[in-house]
DSSP file (Angstrom, degrees, kcal/mol; ACC not computed):
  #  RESIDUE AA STRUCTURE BP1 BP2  ACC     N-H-->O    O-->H-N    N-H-->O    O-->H-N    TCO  KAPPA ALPHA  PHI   PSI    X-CA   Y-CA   Z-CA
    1    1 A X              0   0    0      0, 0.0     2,-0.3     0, 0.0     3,-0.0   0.000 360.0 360.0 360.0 135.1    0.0    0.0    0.0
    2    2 A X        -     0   0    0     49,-0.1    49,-0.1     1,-0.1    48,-0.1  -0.854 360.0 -90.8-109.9 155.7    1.1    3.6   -0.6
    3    3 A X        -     0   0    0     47,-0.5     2,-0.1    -2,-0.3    -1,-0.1  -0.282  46.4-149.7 -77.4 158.5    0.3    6.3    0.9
    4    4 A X     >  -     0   0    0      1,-0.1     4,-2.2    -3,-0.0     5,-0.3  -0.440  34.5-114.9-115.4-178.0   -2.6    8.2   -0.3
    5    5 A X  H  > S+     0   0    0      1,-0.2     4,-2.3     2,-0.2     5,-0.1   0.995 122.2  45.7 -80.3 -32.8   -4.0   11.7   -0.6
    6    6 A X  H  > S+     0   0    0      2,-0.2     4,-1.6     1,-0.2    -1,-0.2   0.959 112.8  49.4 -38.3 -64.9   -7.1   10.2    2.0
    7    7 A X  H  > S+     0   0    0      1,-0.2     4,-1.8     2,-0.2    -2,-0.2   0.805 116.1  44.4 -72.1 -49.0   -4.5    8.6    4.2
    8    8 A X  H >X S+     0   0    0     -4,-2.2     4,-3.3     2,-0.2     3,-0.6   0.977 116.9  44.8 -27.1 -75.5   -2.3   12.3    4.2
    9    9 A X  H 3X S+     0   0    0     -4,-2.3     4,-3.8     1,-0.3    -2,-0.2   0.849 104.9  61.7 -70.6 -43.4   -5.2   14.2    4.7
   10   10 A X  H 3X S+     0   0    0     -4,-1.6     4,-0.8     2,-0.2    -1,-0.3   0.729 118.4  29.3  14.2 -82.8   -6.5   11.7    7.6
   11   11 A X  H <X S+     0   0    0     -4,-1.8     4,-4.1    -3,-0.6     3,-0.3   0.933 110.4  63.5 -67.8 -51.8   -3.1   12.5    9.8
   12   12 A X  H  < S+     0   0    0     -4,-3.3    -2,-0.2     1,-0.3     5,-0.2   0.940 106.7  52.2 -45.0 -54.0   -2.6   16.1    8.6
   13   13 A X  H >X S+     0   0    0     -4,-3.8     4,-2.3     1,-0.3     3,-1.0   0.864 111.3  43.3 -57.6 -31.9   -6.2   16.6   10.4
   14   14 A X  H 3<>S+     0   0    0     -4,-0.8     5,-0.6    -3,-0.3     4,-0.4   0.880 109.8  54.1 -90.6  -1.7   -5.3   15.2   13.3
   15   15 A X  T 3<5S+     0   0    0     -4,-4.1     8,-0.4     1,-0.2    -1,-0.3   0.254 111.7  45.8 -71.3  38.7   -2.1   16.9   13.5
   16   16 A X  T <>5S+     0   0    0     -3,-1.0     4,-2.0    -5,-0.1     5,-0.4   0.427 111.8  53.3-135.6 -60.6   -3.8   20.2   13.1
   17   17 A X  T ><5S+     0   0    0     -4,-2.3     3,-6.2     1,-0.3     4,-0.2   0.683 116.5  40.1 -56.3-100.9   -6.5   18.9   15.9
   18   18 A X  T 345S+     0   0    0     -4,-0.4    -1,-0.3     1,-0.3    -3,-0.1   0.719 116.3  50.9 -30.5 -61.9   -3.4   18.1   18.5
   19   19 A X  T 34<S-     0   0    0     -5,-0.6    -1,-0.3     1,-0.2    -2,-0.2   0.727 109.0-122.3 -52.7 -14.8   -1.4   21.4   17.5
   20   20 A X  S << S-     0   0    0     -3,-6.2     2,-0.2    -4,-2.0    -1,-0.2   0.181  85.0  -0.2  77.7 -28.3   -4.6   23.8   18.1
   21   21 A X  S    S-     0   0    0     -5,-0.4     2,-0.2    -4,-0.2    -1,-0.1  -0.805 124.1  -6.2-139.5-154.8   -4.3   25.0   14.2
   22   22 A X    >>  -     0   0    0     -2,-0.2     3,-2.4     1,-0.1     4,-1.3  -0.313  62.7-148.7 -60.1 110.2   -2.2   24.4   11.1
   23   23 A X  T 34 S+     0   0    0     -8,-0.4     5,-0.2     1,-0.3    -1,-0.1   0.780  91.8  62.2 -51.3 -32.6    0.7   22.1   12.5
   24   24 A X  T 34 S+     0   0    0      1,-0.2    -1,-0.3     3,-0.1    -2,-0.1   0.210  94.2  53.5-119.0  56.0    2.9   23.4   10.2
   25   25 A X  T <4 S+     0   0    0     -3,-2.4    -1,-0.2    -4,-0.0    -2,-0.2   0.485 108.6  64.2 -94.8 -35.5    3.0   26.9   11.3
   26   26 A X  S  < S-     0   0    0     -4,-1.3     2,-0.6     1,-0.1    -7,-0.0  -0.315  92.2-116.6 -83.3 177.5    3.8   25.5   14.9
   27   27 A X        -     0   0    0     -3,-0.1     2,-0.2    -8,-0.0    -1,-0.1  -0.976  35.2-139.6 -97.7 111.4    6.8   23.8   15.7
   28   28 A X        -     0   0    0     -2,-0.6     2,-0.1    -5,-0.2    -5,-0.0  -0.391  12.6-151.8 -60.1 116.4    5.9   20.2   16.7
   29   29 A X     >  -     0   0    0     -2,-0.2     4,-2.1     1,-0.1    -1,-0.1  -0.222  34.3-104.4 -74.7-171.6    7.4   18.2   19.5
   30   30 A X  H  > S+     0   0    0      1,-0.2     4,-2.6     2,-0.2     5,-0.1   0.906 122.2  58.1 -79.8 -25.2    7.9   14.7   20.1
   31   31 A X  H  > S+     0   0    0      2,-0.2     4,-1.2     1,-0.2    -1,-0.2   0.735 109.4  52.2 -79.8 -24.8    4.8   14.7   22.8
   32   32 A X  H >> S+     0   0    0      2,-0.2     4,-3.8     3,-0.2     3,-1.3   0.937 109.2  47.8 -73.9 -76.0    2.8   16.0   19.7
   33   33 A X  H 3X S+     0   0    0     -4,-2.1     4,-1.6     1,-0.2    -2,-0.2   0.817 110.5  52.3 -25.7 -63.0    4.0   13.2   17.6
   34   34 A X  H 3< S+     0   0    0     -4,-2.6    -1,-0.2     1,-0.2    -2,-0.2   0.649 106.1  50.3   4.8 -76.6    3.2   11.0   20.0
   35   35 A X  H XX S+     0   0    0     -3,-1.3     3,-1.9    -4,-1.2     4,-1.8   0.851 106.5  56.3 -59.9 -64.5    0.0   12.0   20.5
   36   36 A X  H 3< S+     0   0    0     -4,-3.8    -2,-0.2     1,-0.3    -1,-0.1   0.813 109.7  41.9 -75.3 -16.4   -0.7   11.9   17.1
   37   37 A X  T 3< S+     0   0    0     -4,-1.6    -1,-0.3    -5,-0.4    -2,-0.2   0.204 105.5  65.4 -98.5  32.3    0.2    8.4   16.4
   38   38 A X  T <4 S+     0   0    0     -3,-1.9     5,-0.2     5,-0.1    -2,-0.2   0.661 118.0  26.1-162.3 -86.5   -1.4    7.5   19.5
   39   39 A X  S  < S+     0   0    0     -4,-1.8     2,-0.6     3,-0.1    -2,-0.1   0.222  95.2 103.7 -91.1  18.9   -4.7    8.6   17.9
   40   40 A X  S >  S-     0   0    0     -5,-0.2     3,-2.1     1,-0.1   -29,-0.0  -0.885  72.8-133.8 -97.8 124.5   -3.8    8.0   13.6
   41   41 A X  T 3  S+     0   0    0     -2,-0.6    -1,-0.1     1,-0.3    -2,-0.1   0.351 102.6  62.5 -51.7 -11.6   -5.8    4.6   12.8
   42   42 A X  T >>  +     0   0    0    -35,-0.1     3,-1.7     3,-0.0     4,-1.2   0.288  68.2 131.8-110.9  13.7   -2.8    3.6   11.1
   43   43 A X  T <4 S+     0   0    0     -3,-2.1    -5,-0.1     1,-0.3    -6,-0.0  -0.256  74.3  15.3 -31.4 101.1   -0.7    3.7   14.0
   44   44 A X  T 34 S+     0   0    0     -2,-0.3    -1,-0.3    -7,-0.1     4,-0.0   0.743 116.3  72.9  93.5  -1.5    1.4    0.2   14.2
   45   45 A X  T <> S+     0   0    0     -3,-1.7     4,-2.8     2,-0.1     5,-0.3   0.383  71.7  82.8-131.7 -16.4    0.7   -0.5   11.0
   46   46 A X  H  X>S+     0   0    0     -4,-1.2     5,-2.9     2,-0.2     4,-2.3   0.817  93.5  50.6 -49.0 -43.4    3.1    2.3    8.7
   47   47 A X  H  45S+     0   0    0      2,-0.2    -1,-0.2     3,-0.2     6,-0.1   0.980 113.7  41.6 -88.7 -78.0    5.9    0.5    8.8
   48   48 A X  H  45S+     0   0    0      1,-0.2    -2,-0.2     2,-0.1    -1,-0.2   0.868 119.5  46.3 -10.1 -61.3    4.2   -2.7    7.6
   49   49 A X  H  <5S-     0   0    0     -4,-2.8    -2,-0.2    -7,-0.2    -1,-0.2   0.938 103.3-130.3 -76.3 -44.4    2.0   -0.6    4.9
   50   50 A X  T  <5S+     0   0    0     -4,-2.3   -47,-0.5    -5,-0.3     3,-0.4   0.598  75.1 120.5  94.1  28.1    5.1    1.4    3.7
   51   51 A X    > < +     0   0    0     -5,-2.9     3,-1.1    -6,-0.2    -4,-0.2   0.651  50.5  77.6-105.4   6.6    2.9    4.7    4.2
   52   52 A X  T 3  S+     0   0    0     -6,-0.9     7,-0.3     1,-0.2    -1,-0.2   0.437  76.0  72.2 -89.6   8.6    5.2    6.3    6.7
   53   53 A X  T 3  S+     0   0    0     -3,-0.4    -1,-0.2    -7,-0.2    -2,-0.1   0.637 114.7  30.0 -84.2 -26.2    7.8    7.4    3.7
   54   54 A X  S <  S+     0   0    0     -3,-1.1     2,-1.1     4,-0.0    -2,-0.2   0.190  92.6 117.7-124.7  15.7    4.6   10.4    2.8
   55   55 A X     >  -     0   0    0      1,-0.2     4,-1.5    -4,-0.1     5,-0.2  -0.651  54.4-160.1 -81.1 106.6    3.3   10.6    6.3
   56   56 A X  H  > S+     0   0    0     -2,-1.1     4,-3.8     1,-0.2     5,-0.4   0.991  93.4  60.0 -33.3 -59.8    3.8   14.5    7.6
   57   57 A X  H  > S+     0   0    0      2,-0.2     4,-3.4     1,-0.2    -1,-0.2   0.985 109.7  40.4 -63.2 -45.2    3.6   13.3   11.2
   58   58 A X  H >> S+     0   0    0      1,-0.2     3,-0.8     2,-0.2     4,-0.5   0.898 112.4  56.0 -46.4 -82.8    6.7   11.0   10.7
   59   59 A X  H >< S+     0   0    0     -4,-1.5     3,-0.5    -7,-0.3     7,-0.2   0.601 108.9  45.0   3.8 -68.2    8.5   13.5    8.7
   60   60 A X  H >< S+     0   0    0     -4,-3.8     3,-3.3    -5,-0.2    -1,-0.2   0.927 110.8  53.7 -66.5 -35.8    8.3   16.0   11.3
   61   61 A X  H << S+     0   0    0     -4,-3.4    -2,-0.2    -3,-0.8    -1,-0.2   0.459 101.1  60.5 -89.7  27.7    9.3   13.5   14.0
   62   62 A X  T X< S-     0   0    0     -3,-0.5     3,-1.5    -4,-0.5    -1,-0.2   0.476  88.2-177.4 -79.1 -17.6   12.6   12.5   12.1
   63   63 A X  T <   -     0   0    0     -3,-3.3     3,-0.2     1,-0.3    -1,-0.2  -0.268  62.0 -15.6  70.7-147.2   13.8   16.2   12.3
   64   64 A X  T 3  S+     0   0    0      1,-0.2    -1,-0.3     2,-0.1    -4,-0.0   0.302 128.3  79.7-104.1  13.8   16.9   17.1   10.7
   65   65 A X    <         0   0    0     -3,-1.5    -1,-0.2     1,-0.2    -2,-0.2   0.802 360.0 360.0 -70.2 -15.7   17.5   13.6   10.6
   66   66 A X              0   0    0     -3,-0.2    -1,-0.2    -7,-0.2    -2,-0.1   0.593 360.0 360.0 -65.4 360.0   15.3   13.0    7.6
């Protein structure tokens, strides 16, 4: 499975819901991150699916490692 523009918009919302607006005006922690794979329905299963390569919430919590 690859990720899709549903599956994006899916996490973007709730990163916007945990962040109190548009996640990526704020700067996200890890306790945000967290949180938001805590409550993404694909949680435990990204790695598996291969969708965590076009997930935002990963992204941000790789840093400047990415």
């Amino acid at each position: 499975m690859k990720m899709t523009k549903e599956i994006r918009e899916q996490i973007e919302t709730i990163m916007n819901e945990v962040c109190g607006g548009a996640w990526y005006e704020s700067e996200m922690t890890e306790e945000m991150c967290e949180k938001v794979c805590e409550r993404c329905p694909y949680s435990g299963k990204c790695y598996e699916m291969g969708i965590m390569w076009g997930c935002s919430n990963w992204e941000e919590s790789m840093g400047e490692e990415l």
